[in-house]
C-alpha positions in Angstrom: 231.6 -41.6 30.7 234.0 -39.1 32.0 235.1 -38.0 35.1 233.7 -34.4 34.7 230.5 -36.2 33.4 230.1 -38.4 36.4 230.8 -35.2 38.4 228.5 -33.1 36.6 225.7 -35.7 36.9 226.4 -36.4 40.6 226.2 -31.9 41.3 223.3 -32.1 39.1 221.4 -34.7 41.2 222.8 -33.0 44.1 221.1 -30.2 43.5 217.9 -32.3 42.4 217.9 -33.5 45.8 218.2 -30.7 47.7 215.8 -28.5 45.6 213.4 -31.6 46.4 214.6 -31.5 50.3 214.0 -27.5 50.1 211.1 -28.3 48.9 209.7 -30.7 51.1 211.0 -28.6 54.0 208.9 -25.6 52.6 206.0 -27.6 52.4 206.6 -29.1 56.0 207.0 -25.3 57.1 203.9 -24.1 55.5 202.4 -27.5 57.2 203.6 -26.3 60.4 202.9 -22.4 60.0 199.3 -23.2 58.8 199.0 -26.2 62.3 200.5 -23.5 64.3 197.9 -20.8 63.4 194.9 -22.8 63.4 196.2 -24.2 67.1 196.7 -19.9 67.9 193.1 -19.4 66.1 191.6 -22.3 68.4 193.1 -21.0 71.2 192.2 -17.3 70.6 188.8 -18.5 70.2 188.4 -20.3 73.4 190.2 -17.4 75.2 187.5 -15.3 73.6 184.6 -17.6 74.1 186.0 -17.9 77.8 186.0 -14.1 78.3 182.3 -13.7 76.7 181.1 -16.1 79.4 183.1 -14.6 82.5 181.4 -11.3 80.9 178.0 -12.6 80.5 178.6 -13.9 84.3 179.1 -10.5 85.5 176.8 -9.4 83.7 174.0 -11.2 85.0 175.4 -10.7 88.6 175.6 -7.3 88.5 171.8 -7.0 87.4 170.8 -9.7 89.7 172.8 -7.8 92.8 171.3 -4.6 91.1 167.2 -6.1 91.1 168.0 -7.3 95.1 169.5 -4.0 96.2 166.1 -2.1 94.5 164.1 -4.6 95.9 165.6 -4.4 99.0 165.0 -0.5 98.9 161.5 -0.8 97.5 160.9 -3.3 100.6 162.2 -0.3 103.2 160.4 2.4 101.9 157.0 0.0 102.1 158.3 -0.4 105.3 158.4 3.2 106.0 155.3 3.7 104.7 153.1 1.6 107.3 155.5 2.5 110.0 154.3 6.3 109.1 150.6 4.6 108.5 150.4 2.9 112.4 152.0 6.2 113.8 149.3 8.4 112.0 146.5 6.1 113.5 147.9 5.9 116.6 147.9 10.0 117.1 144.2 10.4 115.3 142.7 7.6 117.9 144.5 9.3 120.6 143.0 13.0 119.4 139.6 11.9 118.7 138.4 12.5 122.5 135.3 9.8 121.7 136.8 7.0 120.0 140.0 7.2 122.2 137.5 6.9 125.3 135.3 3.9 123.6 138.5 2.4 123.0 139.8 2.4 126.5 136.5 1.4 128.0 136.5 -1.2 125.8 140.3 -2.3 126.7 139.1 -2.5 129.9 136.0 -4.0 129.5 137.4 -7.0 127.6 140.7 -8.0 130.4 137.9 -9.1 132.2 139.8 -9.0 135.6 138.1 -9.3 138.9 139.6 -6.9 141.5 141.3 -5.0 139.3 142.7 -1.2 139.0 143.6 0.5 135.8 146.6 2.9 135.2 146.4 5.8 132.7 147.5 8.8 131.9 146.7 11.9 134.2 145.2 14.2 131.3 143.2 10.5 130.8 141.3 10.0 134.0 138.1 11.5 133.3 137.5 9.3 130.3 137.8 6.6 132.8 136.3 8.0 135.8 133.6 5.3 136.3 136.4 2.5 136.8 138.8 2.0 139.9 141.8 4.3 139.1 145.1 3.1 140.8 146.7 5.9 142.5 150.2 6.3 140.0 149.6 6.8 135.9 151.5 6.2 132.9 152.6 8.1 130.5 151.6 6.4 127.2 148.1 6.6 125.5 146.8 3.2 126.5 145.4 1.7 129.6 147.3 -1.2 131.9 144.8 -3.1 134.1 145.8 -5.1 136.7 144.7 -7.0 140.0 144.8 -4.8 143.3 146.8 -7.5 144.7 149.0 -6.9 141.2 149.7 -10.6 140.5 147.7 -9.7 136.9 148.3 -7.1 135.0 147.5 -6.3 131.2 149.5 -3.8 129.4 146.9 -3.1 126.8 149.1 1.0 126.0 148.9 1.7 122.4 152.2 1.1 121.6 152.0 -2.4 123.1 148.4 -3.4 121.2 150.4 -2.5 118.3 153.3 -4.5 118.8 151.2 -7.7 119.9 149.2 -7.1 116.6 151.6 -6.0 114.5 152.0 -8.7 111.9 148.1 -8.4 111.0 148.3 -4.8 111.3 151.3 -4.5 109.0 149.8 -6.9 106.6 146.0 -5.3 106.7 147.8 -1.9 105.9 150.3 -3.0 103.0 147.2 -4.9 101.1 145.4 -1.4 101.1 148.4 0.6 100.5 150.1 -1.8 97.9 146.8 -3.8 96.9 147.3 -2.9 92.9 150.9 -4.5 92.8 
């Protein structure tokens, strides 16, 4: 074989070689290129998954804050409502002349103190006339009865039956006013 034969062979498997290495090397790229999308895919996936969930999060804390903040504001206006309730009853016992009186002879009759004097309001006294009237008043519908010698005393004034009775009052008045829900 000749020199320009040898030669000829050797560029010829030369150039075998490298369009097998370029080859291979594409095929190694595509390998990579195709790993290095699926890897981007995967991690565009998590990234999305990860974002649905923060989203879903918010999402179900903004309705939850949302259902407390109306519940809260359903709870205040109830609120509001027996406040209004108690303050109507209070002024129609006070106005009804009878029942305000029964009611303070009754207050009086059930302290149950020996030796006692009772406090009212001036525009008050004759409704109580038939008890021992201390000399000073109050200004609050009601009656306080105390001992003469004032180591008793029983603040039985509207306002103050309320507050001591309160929790059943409140609860009495929201089961009739809130009895269907």
């Amino acid at each position: 074989m000749s020199l320009e034969k040898i030669i000829s062979k050797i560029e010829k498997d030369a150039e075998k070689e490298i369009a097998e290495i370029n080859e291979r090397i594409k095929i190694k790229k595509e390998e990579l290129i195709e790993k290095a999308e699926k890897k981007a895919r995967l991690e565009r996936d998590k990234i999305i998954n990860r974002g649905k969930k923060e989203a879903e999060l918010e999402k179900q804390r903004i309705i939850s804050s949302t259902n407390v903040e109306t519940k809260r504001k359903i709870l205040n206006k109830k609120d509001q409502l027996i406040m209004e309730v108690i303050s109507e009853i209070s002024k129609k016992i006070v106005k009804d002349k009878k029942i305000y009186q029964r009611l303070l002879r009754k207050l009086v009759d059930e302290a149950q103190i020996e030796d006692y004097e009772i406090l009212v309001r001036e525009g008050d006294r004759d409704l109580v006339k038939e008890y021992t009237l201390a000399k000073e008043g109050i200004k609050e519908p009601g009656v306080i009865i105390r001992k003469k010698d004032q180591t008793l005393t029983v603040d039985s004034r509207i306002e103050k039956i309320i507050k001591r009775k309160e929790k059943d009052t409140r609860i009495g008045i929201a089961k009739i006013l809130f009895e269907s829900e």
